[in-house]
NUKEVEX-948575 format. One line per 5 residues: number of its first residue (from 1); their letters; for each residue x negated, y negated, z of C-alpha. Coordinates in Angstrom, 3 decimals, padded with zeros to 6 digits. Layout:
NUM> a> X,Y,Z  ...;
//
This chain:
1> xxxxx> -003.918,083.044,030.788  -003.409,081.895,034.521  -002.785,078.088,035.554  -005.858,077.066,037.349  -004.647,076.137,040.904;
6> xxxxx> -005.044,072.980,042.421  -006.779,072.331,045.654  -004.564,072.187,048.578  -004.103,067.911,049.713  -006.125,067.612,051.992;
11> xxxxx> -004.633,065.898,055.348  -004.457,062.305,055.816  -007.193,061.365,058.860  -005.386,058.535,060.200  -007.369,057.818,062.811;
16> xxxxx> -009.966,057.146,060.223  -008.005,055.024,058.786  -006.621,053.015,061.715  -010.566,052.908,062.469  -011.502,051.194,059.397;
21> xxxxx> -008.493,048.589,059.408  -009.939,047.478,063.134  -013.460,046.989,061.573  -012.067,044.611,058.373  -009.815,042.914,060.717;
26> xxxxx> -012.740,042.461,063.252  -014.834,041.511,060.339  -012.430,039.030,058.852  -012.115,037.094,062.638  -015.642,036.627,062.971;
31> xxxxx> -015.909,035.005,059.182  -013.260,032.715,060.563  -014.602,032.026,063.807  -018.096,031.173,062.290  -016.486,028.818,059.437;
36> xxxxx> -014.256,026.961,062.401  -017.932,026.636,064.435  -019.719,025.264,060.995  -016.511,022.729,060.770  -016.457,022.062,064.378;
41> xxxxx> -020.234,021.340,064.417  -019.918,019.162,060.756  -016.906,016.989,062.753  -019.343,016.501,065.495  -022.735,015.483,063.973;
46> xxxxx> -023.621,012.112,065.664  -022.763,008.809,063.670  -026.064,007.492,063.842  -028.644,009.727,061.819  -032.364,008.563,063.020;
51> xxxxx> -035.225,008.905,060.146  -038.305,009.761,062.298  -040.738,009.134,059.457  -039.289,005.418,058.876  -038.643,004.893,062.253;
56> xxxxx> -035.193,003.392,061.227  -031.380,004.561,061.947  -029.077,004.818,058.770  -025.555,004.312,059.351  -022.824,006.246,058.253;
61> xxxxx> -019.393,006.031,057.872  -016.023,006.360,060.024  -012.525,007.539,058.750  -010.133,004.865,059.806  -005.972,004.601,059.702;
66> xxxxx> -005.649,000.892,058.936  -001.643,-000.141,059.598  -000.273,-003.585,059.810  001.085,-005.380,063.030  002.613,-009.072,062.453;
71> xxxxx> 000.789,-009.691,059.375  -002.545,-008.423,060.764  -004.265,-005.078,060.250  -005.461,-002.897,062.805  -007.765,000.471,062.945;
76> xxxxx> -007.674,003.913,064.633  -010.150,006.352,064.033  -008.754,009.214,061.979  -009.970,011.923,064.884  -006.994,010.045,067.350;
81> xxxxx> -004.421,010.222,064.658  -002.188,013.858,064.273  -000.020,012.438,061.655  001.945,009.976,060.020  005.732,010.123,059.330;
86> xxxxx> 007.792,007.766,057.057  011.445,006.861,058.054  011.098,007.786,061.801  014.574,007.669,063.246  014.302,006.515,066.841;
91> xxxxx> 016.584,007.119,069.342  016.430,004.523,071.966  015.172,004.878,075.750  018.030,002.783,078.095  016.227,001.154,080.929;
96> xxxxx> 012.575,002.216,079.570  010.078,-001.299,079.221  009.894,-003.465,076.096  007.086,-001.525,074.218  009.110,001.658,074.571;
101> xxxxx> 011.072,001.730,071.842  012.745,005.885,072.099  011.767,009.021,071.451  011.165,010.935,068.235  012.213,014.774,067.359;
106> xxxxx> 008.539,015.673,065.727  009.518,019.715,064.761  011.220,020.204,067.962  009.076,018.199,070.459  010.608,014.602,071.647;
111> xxxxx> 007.309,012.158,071.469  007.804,008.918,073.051  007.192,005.466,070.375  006.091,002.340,071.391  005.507,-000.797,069.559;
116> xxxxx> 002.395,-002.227,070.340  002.925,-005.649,069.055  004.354,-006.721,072.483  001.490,-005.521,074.454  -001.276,-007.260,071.890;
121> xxxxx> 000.718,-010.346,072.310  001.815,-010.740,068.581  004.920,-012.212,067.252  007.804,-009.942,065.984  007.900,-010.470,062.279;
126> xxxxx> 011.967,-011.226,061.249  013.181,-009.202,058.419  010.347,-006.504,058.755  011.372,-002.261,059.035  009.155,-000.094,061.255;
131> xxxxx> 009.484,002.599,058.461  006.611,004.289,059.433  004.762,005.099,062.441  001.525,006.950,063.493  001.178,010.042,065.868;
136> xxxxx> -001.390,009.685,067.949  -003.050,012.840,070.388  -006.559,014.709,069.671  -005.924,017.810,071.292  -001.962,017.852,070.225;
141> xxxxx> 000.062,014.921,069.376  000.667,012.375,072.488  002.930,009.757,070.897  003.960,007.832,068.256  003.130,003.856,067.258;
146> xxxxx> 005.060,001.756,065.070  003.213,-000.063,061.968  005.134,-002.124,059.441  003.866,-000.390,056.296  002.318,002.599,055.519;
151> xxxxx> -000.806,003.320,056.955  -004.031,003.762,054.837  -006.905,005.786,055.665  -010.412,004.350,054.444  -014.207,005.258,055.211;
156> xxxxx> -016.207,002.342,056.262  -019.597,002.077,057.345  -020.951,001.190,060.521  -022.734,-001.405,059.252  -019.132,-003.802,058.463;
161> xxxxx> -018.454,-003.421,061.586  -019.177,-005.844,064.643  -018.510,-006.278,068.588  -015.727,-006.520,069.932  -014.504,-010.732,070.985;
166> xxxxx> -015.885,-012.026,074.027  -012.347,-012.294,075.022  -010.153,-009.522,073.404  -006.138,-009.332,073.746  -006.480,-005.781,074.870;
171> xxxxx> -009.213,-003.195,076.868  -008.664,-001.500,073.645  -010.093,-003.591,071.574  -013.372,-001.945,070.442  -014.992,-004.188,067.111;
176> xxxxx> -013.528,-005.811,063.995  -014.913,-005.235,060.237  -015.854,-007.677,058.808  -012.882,-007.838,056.962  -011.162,-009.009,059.947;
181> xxxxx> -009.712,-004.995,060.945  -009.291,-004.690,064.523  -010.900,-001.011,065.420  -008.891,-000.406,068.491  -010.209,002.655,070.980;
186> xxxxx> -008.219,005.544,070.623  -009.513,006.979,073.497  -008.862,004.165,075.980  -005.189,004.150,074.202  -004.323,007.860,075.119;
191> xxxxx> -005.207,007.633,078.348  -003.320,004.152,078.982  -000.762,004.583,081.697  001.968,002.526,080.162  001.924,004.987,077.398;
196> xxxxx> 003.321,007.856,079.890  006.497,008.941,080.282  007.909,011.470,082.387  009.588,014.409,081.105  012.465,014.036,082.825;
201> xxxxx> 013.148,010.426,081.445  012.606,011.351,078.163  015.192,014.213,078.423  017.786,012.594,080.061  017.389,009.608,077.806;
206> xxxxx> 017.942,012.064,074.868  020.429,014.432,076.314  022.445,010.255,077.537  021.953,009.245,073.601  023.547,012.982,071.677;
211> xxxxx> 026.558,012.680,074.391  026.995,009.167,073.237  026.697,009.594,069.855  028.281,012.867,069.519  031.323,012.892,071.553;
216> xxxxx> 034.957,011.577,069.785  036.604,009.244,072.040  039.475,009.959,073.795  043.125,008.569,072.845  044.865,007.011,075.212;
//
C-alpha cells in the first residue's frame, strides 16, 4: 500500500498579509478617532440645555476642584486642572516675586508654583503645610498652585451658583456657590502675566539650587 502524499505548502503571500495588517490597523485608528470625536463632542455640549417646548433653560452641572486658601475654599473648573500631586517638593526661585514660590520636577518638566494667597490678599495661616498643590494647563500642564489640603472635586449645578462681588479681590474672580466657594476663572488665570516665567530663569534657578545642594564643601 503507498502513503498518500501530501500537498506541497503552499507559499506564504506576504504581501497579502502585510495588506491585511494595514486594513485592521487602518480600521482600528478610525474606531479610535470616532470614539475621541464622540468624547470630544460629549466634553463640549453647552452648559445650558434650552427645552423649546417649555420655553425654559435647565441647568446642569460643572466639575469643580475645591482646595482651601487661609481657611477659605476656592473653585477651578476641572477642564483647567491637569493634575494634583501630594507632597510637592519645591525647590525655591532666588530673586523670583513673593507668589513664586520654585519650581517643581513634574516627570521631567520643571513647572513653576505659586501661592496665590498673596495675590488674593489673604493671610498666611501659621502652622499650615502646602502638602499638596494643583497643576493647572488645558492643553498641557502650565503650572502648579499651592492649596493647604487636598483638593476635592464635586459637581454642582449652575443653579448654586451666583455673580461674582461687585468688588472682587481678583479679575479672576468669576461667582461664589452659595456655599460661599469662590469659582475663580481658569482661563483668565492661565493667561495672567505674573504667572510667566522665562525659561531661562527657571533653569538657572534650578541648575543655582542642585550646585548648592549637591556640592561638598571644601576644607580649608
Amino acid at each position: 500500500m503507498k502513503t498518500p502524499s501530501r500537498p506541497a505548502a503552499r507559499p506564504l503571500d506576504w504581501t497579502a498579509v502585510r495588506s491585511r495588517m494595514a486594513a485592521a490597523i487602518e480600521q482600528t485608528e478610525a474606531l479610535l478617532e470616532a470614539a475621541q470625536q464622540d468624547s470630544e463632542a460629549e466634553y463640549e455640549q453647552p452648559r445650558v440645555a434650552v427645552d423649546a417646548s417649555a420655553g425654559q433653560s435647565e441647568e446642569q452641572a460643572v466639575s469643580l476642584v475645591i482646595f482651601v486658601l487661609a481657611d477659605r475654599q476656592f473653585a477651578l473648573e476641572i477642564r483647567f486642572v491637569c493634575e494634583i500631586v501630594s507632597s510637592a517638593r519645591v525647590s525655591p526661585l532666588p530673586g523670583m516675586p513673593p507668589h513664586a514660590c520654585g519650581v517643581y520636577d513634574l516627570r521631567g518638566q520643571l513647572l513653576p508654583v505659586f501661592d496665590l494667597r498673596g495675590l488674593l490678599d489673604l493671610p498666611q495661616v501659621v502652622g499650615i503645610a502646602n502638602d499638596w498643590a494643583i497643576v493647572c494647563g488645558q492643553e498641557r500642564p502650565e503650572f502648579l498652585i499651592l492649596c493647604e489640603a487636598a483638593p476635592e472635586i464635586k459637581a454642582v449645578s449652575l443653579k448654586e451658583t451666583g455673580a461674582a462681588d461687585s468688588a472682587p479681590a481678583t479679575a479672576w474672580h468669576r461667582a461664589t456657590t452659595k456655599a460661599g466657594t469662590v469659582i475663580l476663572d481658569g482661563r483668565l488665570l492661565l493667561e495672567d502675566r505674573r504667572f510667566f516665567l522665562d525659561d531661562e530663569q527657571i533653569t538657572a534657578s534650578d541648575e543655582t539650587e542642585r550646585t548648592e545642594f549637591h556640592e561638598s564643601p571644601t576644607s580649608e
